[in-house]
C-alpha positions as a LaTeX table, in Angstrom:
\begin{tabular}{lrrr}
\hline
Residue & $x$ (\AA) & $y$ (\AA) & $z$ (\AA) \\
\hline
Unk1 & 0.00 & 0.00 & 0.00 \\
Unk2 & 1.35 & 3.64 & $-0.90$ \\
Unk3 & 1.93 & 6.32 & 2.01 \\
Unk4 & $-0.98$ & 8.28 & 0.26 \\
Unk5 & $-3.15$ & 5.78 & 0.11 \\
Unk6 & $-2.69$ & 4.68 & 3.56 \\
Unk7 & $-2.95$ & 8.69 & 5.07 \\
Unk8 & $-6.45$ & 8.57 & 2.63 \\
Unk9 & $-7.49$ & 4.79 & 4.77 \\
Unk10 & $-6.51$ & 6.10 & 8.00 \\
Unk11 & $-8.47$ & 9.76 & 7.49 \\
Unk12 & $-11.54$ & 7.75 & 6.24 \\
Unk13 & $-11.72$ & 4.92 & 9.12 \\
Unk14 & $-11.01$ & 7.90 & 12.01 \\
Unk15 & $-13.91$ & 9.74 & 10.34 \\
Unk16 & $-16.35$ & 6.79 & 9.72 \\
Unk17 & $-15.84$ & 5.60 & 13.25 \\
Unk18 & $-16.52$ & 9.60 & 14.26 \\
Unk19 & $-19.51$ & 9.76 & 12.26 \\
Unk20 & $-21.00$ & 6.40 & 13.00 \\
Unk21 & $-20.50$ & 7.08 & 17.23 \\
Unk22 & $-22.21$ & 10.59 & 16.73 \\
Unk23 & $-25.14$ & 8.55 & 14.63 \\
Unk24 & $-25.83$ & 6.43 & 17.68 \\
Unk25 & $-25.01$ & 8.65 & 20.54 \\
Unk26 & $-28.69$ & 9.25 & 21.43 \\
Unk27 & $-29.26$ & 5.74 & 21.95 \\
Unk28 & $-26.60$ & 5.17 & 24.42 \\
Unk29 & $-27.02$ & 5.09 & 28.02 \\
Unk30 & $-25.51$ & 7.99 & 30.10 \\
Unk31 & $-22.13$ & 6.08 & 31.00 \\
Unk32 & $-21.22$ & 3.39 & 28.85 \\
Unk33 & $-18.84$ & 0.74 & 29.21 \\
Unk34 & $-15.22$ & 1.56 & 28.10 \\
Unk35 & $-12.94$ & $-1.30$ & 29.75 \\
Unk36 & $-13.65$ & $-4.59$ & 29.68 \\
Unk37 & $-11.32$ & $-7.51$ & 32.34 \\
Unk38 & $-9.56$ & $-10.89$ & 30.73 \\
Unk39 & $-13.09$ & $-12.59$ & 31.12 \\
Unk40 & $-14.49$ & $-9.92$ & 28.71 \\
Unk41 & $-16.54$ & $-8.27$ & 31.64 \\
Unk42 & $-16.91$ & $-4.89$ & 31.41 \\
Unk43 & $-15.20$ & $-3.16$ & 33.95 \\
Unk44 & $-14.58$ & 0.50 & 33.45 \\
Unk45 & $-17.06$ & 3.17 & 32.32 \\
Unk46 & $-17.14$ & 6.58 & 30.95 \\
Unk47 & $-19.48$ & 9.12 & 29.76 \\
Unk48 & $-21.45$ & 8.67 & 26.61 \\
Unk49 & $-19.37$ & 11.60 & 24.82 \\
Unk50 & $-16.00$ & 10.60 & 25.97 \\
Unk51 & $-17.05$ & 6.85 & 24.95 \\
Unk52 & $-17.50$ & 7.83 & 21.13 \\
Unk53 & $-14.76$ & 10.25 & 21.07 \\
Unk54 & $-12.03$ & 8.31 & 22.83 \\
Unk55 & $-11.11$ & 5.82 & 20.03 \\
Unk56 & $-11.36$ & 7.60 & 16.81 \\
Unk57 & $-8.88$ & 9.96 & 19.04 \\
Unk58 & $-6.57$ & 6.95 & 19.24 \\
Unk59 & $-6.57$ & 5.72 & 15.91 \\
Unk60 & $-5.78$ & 9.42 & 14.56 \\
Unk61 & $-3.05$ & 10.15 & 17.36 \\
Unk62 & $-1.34$ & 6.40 & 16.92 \\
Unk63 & $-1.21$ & 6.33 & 12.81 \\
Unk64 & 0.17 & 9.65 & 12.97 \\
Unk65 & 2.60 & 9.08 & 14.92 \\
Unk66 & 3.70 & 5.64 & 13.12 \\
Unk67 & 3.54 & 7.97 & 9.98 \\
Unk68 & 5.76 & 10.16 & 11.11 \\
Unk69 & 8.67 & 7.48 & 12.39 \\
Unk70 & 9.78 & 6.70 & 9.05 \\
Unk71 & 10.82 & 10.35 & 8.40 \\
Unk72 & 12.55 & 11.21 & 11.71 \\
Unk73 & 14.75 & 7.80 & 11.70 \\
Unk74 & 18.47 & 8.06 & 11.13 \\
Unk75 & 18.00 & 4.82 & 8.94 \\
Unk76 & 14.85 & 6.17 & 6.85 \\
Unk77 & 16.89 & 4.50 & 3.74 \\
Unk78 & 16.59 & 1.12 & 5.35 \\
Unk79 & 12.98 & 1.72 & 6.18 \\
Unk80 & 12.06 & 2.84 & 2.44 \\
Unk81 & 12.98 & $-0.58$ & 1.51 \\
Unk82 & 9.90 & $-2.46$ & 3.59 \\
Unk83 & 7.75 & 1.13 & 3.47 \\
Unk84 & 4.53 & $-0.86$ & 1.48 \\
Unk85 & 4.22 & $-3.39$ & 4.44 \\
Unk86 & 4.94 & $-0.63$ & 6.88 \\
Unk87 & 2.17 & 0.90 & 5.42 \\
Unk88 & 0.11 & $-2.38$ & 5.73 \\
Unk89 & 0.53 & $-2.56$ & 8.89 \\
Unk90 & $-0.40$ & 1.07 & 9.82 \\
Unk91 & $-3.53$ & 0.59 & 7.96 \\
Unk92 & $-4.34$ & $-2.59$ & 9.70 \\
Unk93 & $-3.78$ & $-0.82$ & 13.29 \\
Unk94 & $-6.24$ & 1.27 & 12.16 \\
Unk95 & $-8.72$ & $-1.25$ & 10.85 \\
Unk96 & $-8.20$ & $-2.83$ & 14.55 \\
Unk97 & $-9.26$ & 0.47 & 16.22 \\
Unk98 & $-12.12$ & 0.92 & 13.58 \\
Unk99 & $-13.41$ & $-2.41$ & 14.66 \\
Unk100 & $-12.35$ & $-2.48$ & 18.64 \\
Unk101 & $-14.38$ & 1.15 & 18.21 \\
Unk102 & $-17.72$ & $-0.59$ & 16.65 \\
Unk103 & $-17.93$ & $-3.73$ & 18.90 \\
Unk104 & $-18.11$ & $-1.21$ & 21.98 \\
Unk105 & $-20.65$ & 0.79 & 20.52 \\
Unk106 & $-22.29$ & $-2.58$ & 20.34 \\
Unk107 & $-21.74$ & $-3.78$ & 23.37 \\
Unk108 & $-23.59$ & $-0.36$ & 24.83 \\
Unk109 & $-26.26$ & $-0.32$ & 22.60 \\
Unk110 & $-27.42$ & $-3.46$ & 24.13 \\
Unk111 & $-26.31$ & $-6.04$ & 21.47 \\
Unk112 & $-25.61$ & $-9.61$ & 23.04 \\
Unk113 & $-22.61$ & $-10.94$ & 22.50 \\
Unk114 & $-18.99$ & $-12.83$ & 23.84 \\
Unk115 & $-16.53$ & $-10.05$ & 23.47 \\
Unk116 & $-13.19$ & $-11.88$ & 23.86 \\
Unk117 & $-14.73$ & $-14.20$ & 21.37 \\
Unk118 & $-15.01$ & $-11.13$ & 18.86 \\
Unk119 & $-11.02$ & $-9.81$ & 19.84 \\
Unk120 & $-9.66$ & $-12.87$ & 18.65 \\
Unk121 & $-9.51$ & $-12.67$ & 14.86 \\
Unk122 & $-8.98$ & $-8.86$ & 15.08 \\
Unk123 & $-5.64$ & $-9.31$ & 17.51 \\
Unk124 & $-5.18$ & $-12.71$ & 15.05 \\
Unk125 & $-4.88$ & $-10.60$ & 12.12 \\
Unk126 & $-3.27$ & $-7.80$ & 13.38 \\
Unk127 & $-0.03$ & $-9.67$ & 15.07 \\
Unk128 & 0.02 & $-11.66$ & 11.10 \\
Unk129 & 0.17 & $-8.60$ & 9.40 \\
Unk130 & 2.77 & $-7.35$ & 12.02 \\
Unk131 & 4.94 & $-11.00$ & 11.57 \\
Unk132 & 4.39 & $-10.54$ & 7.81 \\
Unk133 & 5.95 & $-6.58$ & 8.02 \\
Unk134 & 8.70 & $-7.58$ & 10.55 \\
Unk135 & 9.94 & $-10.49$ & 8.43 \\
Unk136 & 11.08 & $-7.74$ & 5.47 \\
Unk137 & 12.57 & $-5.39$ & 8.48 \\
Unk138 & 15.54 & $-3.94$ & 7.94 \\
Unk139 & 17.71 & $-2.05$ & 10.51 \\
Unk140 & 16.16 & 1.04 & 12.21 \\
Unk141 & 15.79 & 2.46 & 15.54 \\
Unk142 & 11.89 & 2.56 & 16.10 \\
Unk143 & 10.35 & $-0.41$ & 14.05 \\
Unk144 & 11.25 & $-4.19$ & 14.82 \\
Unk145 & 13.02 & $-6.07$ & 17.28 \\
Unk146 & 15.42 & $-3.09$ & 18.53 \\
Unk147 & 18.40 & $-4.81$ & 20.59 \\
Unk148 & 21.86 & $-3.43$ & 21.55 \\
Unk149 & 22.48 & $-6.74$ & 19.14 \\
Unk150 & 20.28 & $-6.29$ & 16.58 \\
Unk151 & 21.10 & $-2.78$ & 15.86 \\
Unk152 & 24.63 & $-3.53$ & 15.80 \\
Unk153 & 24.60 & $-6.01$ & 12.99 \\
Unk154 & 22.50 & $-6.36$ & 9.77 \\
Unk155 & 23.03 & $-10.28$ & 9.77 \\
Unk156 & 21.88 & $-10.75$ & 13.86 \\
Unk157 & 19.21 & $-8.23$ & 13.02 \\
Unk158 & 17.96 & $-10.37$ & 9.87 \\
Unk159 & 18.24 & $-13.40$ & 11.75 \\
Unk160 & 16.14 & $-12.44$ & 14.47 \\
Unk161 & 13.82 & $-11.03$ & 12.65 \\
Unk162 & 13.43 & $-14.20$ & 10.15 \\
Unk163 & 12.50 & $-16.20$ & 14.09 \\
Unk164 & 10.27 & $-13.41$ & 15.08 \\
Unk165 & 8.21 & $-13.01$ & 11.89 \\
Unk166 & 7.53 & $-16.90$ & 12.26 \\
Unk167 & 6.92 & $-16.45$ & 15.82 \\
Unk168 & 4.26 & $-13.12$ & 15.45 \\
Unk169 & 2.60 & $-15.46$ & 12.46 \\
Unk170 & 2.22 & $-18.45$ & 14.67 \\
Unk171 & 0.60 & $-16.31$ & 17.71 \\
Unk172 & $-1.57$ & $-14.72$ & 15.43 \\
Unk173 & $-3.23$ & $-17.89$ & 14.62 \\
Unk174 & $-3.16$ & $-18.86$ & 18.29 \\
Unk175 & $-5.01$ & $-15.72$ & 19.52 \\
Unk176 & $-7.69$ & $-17.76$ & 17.08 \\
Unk177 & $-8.49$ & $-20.12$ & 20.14 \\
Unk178 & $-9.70$ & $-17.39$ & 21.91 \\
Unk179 & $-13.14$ & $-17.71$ & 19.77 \\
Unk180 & $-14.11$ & $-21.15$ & 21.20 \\
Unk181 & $-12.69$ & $-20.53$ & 24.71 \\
Unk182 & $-13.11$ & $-16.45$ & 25.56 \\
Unk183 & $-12.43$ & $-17.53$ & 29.10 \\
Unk184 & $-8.90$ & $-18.24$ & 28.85 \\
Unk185 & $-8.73$ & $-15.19$ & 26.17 \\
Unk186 & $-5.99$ & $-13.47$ & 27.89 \\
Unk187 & $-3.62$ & $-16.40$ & 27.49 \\
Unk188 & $-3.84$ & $-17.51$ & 23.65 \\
Unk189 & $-3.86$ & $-13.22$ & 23.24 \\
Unk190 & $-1.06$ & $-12.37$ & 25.25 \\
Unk191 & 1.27 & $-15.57$ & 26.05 \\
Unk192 & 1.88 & $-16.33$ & 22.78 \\
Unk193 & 2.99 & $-12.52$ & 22.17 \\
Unk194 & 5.07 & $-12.38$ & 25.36 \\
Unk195 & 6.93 & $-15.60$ & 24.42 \\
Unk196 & 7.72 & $-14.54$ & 21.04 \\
Unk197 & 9.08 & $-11.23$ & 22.06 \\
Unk198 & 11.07 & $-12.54$ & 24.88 \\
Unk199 & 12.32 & $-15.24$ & 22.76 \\
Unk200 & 13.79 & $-12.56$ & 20.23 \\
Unk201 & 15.32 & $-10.61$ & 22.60 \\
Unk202 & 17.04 & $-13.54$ & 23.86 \\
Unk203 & 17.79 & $-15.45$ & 20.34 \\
Unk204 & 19.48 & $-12.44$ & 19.33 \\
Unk205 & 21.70 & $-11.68$ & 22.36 \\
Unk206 & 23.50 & $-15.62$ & 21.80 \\
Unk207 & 23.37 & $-14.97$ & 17.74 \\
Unk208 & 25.53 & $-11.48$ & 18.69 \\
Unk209 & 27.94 & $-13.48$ & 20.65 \\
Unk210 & 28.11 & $-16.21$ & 18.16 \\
Unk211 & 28.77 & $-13.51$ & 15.88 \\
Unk212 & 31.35 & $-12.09$ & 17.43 \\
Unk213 & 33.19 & $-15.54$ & 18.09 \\
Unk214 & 33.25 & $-16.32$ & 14.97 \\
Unk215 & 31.31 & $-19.60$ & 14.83 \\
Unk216 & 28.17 & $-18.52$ & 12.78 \\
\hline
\end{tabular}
């Protein structure tokens, strides 16, 4: 996807979910739910204004800024070279917050449903997309797996980025059990996220000092 086609999605999804929350804010209840607990209970509230505005104020402020990154980075040549699936994955963040957006309207509007059941395939395909995007990384200071080791040497940072791509791809499918078993939401949605990230930071640390030894 092109950077100006991807400031165009971004602009149209902040606005849509602004429009649609303004369309139904008569029909929400004074304070509506705005934080919901690993079992999917809601848990938090807010007023009805702050619950439509909150959001779309997110998406905006978050793309932005991951717009901006690419042309503050003292490596913006290296992130030119995986910009399209940079951009892919900006657009899907905002798809995320478009959708996250409409299933609490939802939810306050009084329509039944399981809503860790519903997070699944949304947090599914977002950590894909972001496996897919970190997979064509190449060195930079604010997107990726961003180690003392990794930033100190293209081959460690390929290398851990080939393991992480495989790992983000692999917990996106596994935040998919999460639709038949919302109770235990929290662990196929995080764990498998946690693990992956942990794992990189440690696989790259040993592939540095392998590096360095001379034994790769």
């Amino acid at each position: 996807m092109s950077t100006k086609t991807t400031w165009i999605l971004v602009a149209v999804l902040t606005v849509a979910s602004l429009a649609v929350g303004l369309a139904v804010y008569g029909m929400l209840p004074e304070q509506v739910a705005s934080h919901w607990n690993v079992r999917g209970e809601a848990d938090g509230y807010s007023s009805a204004l702050s619950g439509i505005l909150l959001l779309p104020a997110i998406m905006a402020g978050t793309c932005v800024l991951l717009m901006v990154i690419p042309a503050i980075d003292p490596m913006k040549e290296n992130i030119a070279i995986f910009r399209e699936d940079y951009n892919n994955m900006i657009a899907a963040t905002a798809g995320f917050m478009a959708y996250l957006h409409a299933l609490t309207l939802l939810y306050n509007l009084g329509v039944p449903f399981e809503m860790n059941s519903l997070l699944a395939p949304g947090f599914g395909g977002l950590f894909f997309l972001i496996g897919t995007m970190i997979g064509k990384a190449r060195r930079n200071f604010f997107i990726g797996v961003r180690t003392p080791w990794t930033l100190s040497s293209d081959r460690v940072w390929q290398r851990t980025h080939e393991r992480a791509a495989t790992g983000f791809k692999a917990a996106g499918a596994l935040t998919l059990l999460a639709i038949p078993f919302p109770r235990w939401a929290v662990i196929f949605m995080v764990g498998p996220v946690l693990a992956v990230s942990l794992y990189a930071v440690v696989y790259s640390y040993f592939e540095f000092q392998r590096e360095k030894a001379g034994t790769s």
